[in-house]
C-alpha positions in Angstrom: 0.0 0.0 0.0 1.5 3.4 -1.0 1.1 6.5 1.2 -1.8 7.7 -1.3 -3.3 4.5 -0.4 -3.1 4.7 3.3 -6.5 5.7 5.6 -6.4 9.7 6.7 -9.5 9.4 9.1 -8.6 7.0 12.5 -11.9 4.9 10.5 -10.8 0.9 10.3 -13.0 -2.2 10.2 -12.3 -5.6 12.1 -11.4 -8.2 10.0 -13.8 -11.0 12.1 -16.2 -8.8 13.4 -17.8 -9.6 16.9 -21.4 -10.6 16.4 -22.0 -10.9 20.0 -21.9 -7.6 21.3 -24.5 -5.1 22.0 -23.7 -3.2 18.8 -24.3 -6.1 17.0 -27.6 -7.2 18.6 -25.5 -9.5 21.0 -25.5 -9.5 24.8 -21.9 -8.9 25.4 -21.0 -5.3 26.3 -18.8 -4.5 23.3 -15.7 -2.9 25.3 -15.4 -5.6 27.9 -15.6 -8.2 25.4 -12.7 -6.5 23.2 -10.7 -6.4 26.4 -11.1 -10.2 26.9 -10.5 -11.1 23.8 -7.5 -8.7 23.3 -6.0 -10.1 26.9 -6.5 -13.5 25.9 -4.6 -13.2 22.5 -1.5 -11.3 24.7 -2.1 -14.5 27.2 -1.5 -17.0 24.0 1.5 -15.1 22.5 3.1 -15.0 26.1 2.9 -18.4 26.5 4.2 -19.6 23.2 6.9 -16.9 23.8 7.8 -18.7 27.1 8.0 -22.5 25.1 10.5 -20.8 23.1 12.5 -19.0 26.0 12.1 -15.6 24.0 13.8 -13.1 25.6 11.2 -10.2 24.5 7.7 -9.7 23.2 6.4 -6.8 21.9 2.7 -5.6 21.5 0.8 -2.9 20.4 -2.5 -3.1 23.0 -5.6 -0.5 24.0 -4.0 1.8 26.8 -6.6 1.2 29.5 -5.5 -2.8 29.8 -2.1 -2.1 30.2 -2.5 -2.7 33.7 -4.0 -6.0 33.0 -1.2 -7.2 30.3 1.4 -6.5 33.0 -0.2 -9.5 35.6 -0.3 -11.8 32.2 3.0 -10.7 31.7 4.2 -11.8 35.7 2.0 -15.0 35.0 4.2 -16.5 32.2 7.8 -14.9 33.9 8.1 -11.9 31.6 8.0 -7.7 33.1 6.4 -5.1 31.1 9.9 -3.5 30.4 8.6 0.0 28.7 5.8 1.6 27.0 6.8 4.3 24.2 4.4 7.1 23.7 6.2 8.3 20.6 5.4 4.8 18.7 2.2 5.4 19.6 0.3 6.1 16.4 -3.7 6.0 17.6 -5.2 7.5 20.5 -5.7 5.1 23.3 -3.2 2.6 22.4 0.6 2.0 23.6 3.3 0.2 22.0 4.9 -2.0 24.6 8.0 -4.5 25.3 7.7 -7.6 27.8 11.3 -8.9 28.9 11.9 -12.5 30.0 12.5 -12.3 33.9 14.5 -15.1 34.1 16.5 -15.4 30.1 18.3 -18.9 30.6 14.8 -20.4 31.8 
């Protein structure tokens, strides 16, 4: 995609949308089911990350479950090392590094 390409307006469509929630007619409320599902994913890639004794994960995630990713972080023995609000490119979500506590592990 070439920079005449690329999207101006913060406008972007889920690729498997969520038929579930309440926007949708479903009886999830549509935030706290994003947060779920978006904590669960970080939960998978932390644990596969672990099986392979990476040393570092990094994640782009919404900025209100940051507090959340760090506890999955402690859970599979990695530290949220650093957020960087300059790689942030949308409102409301943080780029973020998780470092292995324990490397040779």
């Amino acid at each position: 995609m070439n920079e005449e390409e690329m999207p101006t307006e913060g406008n972007f469509e889920l690729f498997m949308p969520f038929v579930t929630v309440q926007s949708n007619g479903g009886p999830h409320e549509d935030g706290s089911y994003v947060a779920g599902w978006e904590c669960g994913a970080l939960d998978e890639r932390l644990s596969a990350a672990k099986l392979v004794r990476a040393l570092e994960l990094e994640a782009t995630v919404h900025t209100d479950n940051l507090p959340q990713m760090d506890l999955l972080a402690m859970k599979h023995g990695y530290r949220m090392a650093k957020t960087d609000p300059t790689l942030d490119v949308v409102e409301g979500w943080t780029f973020v590094t998780f470092i292995a506590l324990e490397p040779n592990a």
